[in-house]
PDB file with one MODEL, atoms N, CA, C and O in Angstrom:
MODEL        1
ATOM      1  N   UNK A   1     -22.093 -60.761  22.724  1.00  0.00           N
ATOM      2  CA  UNK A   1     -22.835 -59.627  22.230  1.00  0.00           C
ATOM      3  C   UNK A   1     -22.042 -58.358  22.515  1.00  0.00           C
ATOM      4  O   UNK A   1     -21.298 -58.371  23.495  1.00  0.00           O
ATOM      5  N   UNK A   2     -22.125 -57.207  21.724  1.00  0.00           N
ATOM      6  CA  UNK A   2     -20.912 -56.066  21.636  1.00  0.00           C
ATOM      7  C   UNK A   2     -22.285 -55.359  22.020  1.00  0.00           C
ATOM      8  O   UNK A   2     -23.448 -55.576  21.681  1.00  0.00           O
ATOM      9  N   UNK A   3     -21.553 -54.219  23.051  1.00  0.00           N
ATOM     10  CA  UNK A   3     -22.397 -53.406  23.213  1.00  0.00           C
ATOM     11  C   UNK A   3     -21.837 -52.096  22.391  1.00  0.00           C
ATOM     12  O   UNK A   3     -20.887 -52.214  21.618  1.00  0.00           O
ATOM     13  N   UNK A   4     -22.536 -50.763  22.629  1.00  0.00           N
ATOM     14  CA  UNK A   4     -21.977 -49.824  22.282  1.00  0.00           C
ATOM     15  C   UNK A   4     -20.829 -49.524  22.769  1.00  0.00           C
ATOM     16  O   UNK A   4     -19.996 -49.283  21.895  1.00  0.00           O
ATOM     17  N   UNK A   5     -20.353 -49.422  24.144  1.00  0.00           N
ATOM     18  CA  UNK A   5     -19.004 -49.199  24.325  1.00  0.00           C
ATOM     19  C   UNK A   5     -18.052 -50.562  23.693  1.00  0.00           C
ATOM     20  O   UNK A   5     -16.928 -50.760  24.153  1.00  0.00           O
ATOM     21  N   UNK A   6     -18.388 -51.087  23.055  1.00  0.00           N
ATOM     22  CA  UNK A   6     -17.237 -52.560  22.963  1.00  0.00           C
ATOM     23  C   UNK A   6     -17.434 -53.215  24.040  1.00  0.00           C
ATOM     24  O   UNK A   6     -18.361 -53.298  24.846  1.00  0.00           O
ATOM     25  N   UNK A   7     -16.025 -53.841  23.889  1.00  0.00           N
ATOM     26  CA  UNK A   7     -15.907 -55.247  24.665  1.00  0.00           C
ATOM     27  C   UNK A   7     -14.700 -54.456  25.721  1.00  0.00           C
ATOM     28  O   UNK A   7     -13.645 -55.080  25.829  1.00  0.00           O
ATOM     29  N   UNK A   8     -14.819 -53.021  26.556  1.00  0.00           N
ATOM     30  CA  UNK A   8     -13.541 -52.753  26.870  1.00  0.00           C
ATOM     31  C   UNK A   8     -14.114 -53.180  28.525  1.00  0.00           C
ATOM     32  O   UNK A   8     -13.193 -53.472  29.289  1.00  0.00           O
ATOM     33  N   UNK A   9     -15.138 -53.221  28.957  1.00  0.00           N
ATOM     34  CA  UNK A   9     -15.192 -53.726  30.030  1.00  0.00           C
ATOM     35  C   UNK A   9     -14.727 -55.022  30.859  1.00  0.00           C
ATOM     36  O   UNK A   9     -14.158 -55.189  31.938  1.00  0.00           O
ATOM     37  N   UNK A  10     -15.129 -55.689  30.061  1.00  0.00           N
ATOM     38  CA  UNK A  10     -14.508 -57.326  30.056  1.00  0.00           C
ATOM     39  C   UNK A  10     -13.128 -57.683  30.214  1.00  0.00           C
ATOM     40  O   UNK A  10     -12.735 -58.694  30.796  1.00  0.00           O
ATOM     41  N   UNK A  11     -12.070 -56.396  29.411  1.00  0.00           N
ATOM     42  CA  UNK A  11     -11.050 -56.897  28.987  1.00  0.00           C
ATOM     43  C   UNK A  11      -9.897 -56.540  30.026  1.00  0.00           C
ATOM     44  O   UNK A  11      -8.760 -56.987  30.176  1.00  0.00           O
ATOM     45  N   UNK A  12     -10.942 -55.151  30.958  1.00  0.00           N
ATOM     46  CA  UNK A  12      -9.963 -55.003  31.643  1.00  0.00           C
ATOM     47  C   UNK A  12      -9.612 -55.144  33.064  1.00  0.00           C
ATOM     48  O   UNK A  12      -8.990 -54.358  33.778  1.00  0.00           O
ATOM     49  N   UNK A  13     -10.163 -56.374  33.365  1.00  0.00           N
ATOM     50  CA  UNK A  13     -10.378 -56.967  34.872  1.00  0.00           C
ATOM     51  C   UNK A  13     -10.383 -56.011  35.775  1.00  0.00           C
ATOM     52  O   UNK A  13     -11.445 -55.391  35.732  1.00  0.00           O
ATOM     53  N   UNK A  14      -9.495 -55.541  36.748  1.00  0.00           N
ATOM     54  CA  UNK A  14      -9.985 -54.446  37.488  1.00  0.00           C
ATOM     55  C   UNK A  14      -9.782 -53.279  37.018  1.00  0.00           C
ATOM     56  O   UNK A  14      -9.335 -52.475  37.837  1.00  0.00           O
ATOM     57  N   UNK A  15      -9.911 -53.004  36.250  1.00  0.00           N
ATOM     58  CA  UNK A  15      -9.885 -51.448  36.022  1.00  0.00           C
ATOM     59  C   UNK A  15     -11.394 -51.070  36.367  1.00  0.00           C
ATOM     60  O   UNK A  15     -11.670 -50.184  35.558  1.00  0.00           O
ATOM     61  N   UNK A  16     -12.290 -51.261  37.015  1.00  0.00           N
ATOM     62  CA  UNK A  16     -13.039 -50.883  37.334  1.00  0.00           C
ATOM     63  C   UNK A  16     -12.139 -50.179  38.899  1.00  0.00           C
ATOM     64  O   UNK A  16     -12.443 -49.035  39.237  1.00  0.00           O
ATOM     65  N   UNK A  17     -11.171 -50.892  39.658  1.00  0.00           N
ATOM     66  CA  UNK A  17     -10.992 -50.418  40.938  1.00  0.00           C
ATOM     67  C   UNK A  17     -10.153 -49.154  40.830  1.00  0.00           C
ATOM     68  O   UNK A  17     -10.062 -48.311  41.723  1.00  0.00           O
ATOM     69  N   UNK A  18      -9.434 -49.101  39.424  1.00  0.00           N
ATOM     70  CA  UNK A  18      -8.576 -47.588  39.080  1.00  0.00           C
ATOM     71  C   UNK A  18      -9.767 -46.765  38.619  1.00  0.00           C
ATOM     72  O   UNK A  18      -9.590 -45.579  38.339  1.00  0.00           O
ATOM     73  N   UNK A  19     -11.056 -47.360  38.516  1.00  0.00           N
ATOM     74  CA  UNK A  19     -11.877 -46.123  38.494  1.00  0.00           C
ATOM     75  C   UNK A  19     -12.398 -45.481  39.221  1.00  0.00           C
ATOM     76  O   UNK A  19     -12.658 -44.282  39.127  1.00  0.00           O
ATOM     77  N   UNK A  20     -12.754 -46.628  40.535  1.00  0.00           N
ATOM     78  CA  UNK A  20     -13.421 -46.023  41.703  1.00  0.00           C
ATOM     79  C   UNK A  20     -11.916 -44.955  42.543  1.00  0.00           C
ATOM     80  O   UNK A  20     -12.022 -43.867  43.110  1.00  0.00           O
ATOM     81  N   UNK A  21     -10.922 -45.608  42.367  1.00  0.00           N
ATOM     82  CA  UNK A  21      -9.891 -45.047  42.781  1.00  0.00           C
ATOM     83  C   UNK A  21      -9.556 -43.271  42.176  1.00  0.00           C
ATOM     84  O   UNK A  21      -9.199 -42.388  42.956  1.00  0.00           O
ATOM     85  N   UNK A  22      -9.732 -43.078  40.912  1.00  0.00           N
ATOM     86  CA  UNK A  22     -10.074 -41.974  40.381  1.00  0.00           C
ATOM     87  C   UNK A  22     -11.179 -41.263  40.542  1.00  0.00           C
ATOM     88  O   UNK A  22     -10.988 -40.122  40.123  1.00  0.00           O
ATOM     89  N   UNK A  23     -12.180 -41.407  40.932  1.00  0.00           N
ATOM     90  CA  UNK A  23     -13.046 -40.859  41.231  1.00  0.00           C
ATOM     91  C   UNK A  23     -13.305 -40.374  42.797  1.00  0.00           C
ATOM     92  O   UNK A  23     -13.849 -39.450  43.402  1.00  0.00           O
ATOM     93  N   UNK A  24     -12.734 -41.315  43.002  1.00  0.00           N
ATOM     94  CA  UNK A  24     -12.467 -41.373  44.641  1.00  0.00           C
ATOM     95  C   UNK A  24     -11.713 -39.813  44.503  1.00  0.00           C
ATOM     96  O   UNK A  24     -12.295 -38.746  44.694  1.00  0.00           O
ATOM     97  N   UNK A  25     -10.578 -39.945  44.204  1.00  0.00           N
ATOM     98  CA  UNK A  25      -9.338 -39.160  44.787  1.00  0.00           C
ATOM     99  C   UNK A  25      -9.976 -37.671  44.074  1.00  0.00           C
ATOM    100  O   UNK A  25      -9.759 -36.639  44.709  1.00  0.00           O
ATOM    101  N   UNK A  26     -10.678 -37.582  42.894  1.00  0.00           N
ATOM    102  CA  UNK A  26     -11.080 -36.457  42.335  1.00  0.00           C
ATOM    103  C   UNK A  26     -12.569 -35.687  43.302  1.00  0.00           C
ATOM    104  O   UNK A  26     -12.742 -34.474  43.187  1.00  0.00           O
ATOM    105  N   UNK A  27     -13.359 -36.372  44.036  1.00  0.00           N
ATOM    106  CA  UNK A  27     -13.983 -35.966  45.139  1.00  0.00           C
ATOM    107  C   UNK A  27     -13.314 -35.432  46.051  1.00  0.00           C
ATOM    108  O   UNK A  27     -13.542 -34.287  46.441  1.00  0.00           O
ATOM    109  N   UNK A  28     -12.335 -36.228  46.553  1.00  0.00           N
ATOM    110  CA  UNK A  28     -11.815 -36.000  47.293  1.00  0.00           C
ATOM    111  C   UNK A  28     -10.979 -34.175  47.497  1.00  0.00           C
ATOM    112  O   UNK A  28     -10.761 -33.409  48.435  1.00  0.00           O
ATOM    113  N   UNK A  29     -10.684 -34.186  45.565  1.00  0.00           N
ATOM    114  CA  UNK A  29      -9.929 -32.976  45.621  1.00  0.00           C
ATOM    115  C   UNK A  29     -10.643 -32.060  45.829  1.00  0.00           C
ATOM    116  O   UNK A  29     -10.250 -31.067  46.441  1.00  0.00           O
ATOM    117  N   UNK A  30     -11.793 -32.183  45.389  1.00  0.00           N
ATOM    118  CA  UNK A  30     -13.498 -30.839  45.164  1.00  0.00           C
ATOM    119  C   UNK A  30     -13.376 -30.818  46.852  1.00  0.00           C
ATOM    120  O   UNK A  30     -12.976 -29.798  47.413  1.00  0.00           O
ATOM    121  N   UNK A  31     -13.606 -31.555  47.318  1.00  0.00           N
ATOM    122  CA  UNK A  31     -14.125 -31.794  49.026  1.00  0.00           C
ATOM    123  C   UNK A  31     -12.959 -30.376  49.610  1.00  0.00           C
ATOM    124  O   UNK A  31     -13.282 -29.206  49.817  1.00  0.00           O
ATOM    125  N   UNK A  32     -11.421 -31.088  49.771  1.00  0.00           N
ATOM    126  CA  UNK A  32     -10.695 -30.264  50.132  1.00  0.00           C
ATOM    127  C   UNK A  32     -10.451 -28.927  49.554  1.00  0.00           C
ATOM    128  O   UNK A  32     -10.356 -28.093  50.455  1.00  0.00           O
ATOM    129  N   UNK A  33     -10.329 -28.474  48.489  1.00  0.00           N
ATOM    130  CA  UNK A  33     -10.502 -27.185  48.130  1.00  0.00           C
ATOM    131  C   UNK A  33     -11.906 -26.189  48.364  1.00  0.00           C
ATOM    132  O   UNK A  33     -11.883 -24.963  48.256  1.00  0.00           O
ATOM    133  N   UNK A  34     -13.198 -27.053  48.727  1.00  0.00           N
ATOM    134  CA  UNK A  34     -14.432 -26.513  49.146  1.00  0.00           C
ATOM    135  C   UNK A  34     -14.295 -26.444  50.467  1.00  0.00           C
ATOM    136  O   UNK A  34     -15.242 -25.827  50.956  1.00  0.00           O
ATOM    137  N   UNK A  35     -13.659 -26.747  51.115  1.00  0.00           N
ATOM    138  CA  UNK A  35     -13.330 -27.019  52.826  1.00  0.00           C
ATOM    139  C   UNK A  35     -12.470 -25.619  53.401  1.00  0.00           C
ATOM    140  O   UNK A  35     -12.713 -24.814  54.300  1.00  0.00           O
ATOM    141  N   UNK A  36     -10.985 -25.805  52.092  1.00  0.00           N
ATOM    142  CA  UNK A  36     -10.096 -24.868  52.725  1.00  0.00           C
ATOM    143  C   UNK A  36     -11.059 -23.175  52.444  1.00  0.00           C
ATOM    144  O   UNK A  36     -11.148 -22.305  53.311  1.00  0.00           O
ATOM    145  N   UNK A  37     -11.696 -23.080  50.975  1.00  0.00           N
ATOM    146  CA  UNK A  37     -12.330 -21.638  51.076  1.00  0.00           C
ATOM    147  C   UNK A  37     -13.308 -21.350  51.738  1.00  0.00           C
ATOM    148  O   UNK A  37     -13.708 -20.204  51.942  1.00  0.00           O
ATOM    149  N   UNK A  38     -13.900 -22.587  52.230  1.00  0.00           N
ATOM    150  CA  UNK A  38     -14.971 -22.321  53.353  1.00  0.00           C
ATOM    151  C   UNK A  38     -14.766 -21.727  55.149  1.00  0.00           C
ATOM    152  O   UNK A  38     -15.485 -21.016  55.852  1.00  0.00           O
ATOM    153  N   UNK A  39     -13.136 -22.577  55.463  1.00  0.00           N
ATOM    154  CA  UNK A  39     -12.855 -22.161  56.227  1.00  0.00           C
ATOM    155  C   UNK A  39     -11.826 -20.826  56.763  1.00  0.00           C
ATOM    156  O   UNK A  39     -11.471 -20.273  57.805  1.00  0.00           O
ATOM    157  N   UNK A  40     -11.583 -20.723  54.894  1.00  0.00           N
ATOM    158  CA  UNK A  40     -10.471 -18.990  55.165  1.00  0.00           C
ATOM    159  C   UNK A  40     -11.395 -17.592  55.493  1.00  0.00           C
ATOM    160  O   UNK A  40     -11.090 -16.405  55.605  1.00  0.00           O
ATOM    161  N   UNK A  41     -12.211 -18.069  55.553  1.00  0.00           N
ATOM    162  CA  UNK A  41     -12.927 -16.474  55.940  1.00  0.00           C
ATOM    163  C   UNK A  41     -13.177 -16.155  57.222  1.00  0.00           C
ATOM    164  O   UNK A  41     -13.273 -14.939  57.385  1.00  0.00           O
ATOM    165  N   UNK A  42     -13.348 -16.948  58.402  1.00  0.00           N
ATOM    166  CA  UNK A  42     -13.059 -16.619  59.787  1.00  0.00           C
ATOM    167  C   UNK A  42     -11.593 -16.347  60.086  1.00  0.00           C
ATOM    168  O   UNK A  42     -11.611 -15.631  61.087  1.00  0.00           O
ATOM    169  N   UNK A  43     -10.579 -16.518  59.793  1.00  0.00           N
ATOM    170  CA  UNK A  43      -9.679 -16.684  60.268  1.00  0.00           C
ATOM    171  C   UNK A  43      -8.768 -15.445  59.436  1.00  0.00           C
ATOM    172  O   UNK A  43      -7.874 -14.742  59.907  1.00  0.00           O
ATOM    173  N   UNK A  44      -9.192 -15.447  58.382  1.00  0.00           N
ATOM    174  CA  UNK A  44      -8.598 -13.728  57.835  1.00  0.00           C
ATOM    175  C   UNK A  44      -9.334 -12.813  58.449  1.00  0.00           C
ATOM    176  O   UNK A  44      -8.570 -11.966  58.911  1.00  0.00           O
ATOM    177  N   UNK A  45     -10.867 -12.470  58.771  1.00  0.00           N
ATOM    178  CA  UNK A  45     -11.334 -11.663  59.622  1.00  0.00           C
ATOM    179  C   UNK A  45     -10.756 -11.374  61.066  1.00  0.00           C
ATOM    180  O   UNK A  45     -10.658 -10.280  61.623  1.00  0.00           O
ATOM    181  N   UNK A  46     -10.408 -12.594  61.523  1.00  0.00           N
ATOM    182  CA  UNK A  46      -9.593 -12.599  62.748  1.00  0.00           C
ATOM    183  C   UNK A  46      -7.814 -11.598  62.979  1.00  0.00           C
ATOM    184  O   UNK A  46      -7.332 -10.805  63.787  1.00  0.00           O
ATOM    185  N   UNK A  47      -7.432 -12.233  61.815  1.00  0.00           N
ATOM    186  CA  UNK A  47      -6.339 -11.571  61.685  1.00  0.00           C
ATOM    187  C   UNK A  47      -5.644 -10.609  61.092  1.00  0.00           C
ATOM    188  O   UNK A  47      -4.460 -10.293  60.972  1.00  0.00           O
ATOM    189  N   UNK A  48      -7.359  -9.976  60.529  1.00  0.00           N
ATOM    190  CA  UNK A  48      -7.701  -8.054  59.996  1.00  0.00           C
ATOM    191  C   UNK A  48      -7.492  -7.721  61.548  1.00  0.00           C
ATOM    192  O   UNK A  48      -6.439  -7.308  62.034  1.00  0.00           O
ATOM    193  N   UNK A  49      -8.783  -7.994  62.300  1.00  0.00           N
ATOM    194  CA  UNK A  49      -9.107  -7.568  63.471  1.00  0.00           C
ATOM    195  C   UNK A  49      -7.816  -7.439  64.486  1.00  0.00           C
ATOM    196  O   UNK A  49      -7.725  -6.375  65.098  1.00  0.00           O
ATOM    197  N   UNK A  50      -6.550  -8.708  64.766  1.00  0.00           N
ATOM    198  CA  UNK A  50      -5.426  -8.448  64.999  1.00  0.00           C
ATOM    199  C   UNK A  50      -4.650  -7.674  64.714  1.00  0.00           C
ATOM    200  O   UNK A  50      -4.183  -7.101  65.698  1.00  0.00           O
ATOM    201  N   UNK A  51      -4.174  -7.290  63.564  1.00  0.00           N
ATOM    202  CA  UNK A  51      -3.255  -6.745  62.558  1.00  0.00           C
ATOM    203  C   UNK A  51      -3.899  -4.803  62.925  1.00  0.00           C
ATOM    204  O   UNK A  51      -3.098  -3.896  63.151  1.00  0.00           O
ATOM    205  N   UNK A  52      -5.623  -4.578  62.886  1.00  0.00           N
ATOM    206  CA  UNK A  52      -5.970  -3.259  62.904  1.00  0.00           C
ATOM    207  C   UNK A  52      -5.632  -2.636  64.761  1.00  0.00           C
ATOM    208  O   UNK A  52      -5.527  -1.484  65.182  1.00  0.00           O
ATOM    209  N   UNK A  53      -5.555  -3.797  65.395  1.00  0.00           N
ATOM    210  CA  UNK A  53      -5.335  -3.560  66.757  1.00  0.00           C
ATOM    211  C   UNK A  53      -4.053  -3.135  66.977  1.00  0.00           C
ATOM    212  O   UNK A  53      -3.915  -2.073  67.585  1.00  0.00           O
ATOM    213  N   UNK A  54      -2.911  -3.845  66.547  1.00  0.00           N
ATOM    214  CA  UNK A  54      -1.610  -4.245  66.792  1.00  0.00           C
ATOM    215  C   UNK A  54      -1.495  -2.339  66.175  1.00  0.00           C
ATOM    216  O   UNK A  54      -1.240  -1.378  66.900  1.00  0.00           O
ATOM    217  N   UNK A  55      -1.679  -2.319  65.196  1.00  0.00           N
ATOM    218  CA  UNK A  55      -1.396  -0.336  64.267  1.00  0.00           C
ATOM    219  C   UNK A  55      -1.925   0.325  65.317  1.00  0.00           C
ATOM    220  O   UNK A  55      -1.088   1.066  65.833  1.00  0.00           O
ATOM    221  N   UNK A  56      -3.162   0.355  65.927  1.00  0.00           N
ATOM    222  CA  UNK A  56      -3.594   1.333  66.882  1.00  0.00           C
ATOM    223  C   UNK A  56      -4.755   2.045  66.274  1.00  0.00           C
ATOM    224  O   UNK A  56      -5.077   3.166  66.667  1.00  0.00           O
ATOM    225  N   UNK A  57      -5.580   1.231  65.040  1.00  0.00           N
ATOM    226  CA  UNK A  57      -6.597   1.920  64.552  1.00  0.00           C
ATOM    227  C   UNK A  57      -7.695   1.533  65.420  1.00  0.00           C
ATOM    228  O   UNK A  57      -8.718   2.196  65.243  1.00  0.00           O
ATOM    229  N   UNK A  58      -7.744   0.741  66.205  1.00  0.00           N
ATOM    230  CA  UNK A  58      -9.124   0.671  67.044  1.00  0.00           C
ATOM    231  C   UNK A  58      -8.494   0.784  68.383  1.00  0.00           C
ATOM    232  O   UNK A  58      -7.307   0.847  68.702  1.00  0.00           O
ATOM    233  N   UNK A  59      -9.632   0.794  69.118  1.00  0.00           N
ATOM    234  CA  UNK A  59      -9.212   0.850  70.445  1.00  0.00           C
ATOM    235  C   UNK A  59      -9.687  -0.475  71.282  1.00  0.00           C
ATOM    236  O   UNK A  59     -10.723  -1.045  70.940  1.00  0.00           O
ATOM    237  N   UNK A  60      -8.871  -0.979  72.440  1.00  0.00           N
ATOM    238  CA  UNK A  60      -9.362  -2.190  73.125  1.00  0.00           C
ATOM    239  C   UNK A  60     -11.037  -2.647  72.998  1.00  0.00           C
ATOM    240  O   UNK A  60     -11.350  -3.743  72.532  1.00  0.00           O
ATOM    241  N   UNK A  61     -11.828  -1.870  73.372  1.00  0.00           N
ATOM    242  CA  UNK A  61     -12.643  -2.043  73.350  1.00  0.00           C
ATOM    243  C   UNK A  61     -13.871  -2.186  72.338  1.00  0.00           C
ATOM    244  O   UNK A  61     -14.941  -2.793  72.363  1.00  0.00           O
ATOM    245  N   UNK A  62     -13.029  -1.101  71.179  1.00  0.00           N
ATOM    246  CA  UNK A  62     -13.791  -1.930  69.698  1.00  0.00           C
ATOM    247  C   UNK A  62     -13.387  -3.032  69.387  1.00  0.00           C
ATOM    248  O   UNK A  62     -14.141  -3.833  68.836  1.00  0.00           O
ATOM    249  N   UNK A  63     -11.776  -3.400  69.741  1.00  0.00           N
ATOM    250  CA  UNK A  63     -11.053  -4.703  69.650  1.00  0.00           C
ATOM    251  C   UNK A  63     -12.146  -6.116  70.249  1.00  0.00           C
ATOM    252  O   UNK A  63     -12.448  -7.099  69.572  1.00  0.00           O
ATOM    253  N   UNK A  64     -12.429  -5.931  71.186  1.00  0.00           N
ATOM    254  CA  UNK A  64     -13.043  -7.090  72.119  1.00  0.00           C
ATOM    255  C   UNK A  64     -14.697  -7.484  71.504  1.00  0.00           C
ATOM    256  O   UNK A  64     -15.320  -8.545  71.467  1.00  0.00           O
ATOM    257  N   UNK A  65     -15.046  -6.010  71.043  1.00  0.00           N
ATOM    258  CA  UNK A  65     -16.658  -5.895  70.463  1.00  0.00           C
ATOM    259  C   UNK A  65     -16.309  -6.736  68.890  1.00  0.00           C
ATOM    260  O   UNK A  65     -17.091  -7.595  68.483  1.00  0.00           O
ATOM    261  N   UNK A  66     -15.669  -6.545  68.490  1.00  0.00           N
ATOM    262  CA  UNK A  66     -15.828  -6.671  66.918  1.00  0.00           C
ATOM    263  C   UNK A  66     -15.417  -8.492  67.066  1.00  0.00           C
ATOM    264  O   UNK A  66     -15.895  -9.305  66.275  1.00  0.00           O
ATOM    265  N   UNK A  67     -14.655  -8.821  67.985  1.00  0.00           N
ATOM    266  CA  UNK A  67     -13.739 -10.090  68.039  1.00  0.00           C
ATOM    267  C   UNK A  67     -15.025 -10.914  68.645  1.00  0.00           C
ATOM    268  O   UNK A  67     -15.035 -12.129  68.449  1.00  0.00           O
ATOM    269  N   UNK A  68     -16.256 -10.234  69.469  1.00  0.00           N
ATOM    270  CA  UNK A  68     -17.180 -10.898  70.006  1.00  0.00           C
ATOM    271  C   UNK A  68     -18.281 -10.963  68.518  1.00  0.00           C
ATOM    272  O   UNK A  68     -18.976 -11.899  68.121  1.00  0.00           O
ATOM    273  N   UNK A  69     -18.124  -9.820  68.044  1.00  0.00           N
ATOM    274  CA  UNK A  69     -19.070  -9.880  66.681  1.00  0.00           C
ATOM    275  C   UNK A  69     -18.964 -11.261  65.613  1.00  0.00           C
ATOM    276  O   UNK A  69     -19.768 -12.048  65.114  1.00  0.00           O
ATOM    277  N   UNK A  70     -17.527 -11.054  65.586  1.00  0.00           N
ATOM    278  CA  UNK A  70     -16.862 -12.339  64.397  1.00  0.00           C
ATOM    279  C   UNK A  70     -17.185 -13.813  64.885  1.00  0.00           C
ATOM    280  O   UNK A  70     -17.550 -14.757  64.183  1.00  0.00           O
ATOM    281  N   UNK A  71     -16.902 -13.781  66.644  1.00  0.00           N
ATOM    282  CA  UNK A  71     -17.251 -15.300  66.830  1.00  0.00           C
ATOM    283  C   UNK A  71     -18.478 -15.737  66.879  1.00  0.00           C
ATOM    284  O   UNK A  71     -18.747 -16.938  66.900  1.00  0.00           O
ATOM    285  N   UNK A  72     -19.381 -14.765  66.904  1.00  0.00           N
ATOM    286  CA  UNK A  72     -21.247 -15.240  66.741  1.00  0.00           C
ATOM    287  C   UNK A  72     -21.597 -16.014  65.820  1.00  0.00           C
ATOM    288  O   UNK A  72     -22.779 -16.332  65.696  1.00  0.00           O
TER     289      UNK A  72
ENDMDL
END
């Protein structure tokens, strides 16, 4: 009996495992690119907060306040 997709299931023994394998690896890519922009925003705040210290626009002690602010 032919279904609507054809007969391509049948024909192509595992290609079901190059699918899970593709699908796999394409999660996988969403996962890591949702990971890395999730985790660049502490760590550029961090190294505003470095970078404004190092010039001399704040002073130690806004330095230590703002660095206690970011890690909350």
């Amino acid at each position: 009996m032919m279904h609507w997709f054809g007969n391509y299931g049948m024909d192509m023994g595992f290609g079901w495992v190059f699918m899970i394998l593709f699908w796999g690896m394409i999660i996988f890519i969403a996962f890591s690119l949702w990971k890395k922009s999730d985790s660049g925003g502490k760590e550029a705040a961090d190294e505003i907060l470095k970078k404004r210290y190092a010039r001399g626009e704040i002073s130690k002690e806004e330095f230590e306040r703002m660095k206690k602010d970011i890690s909350e």
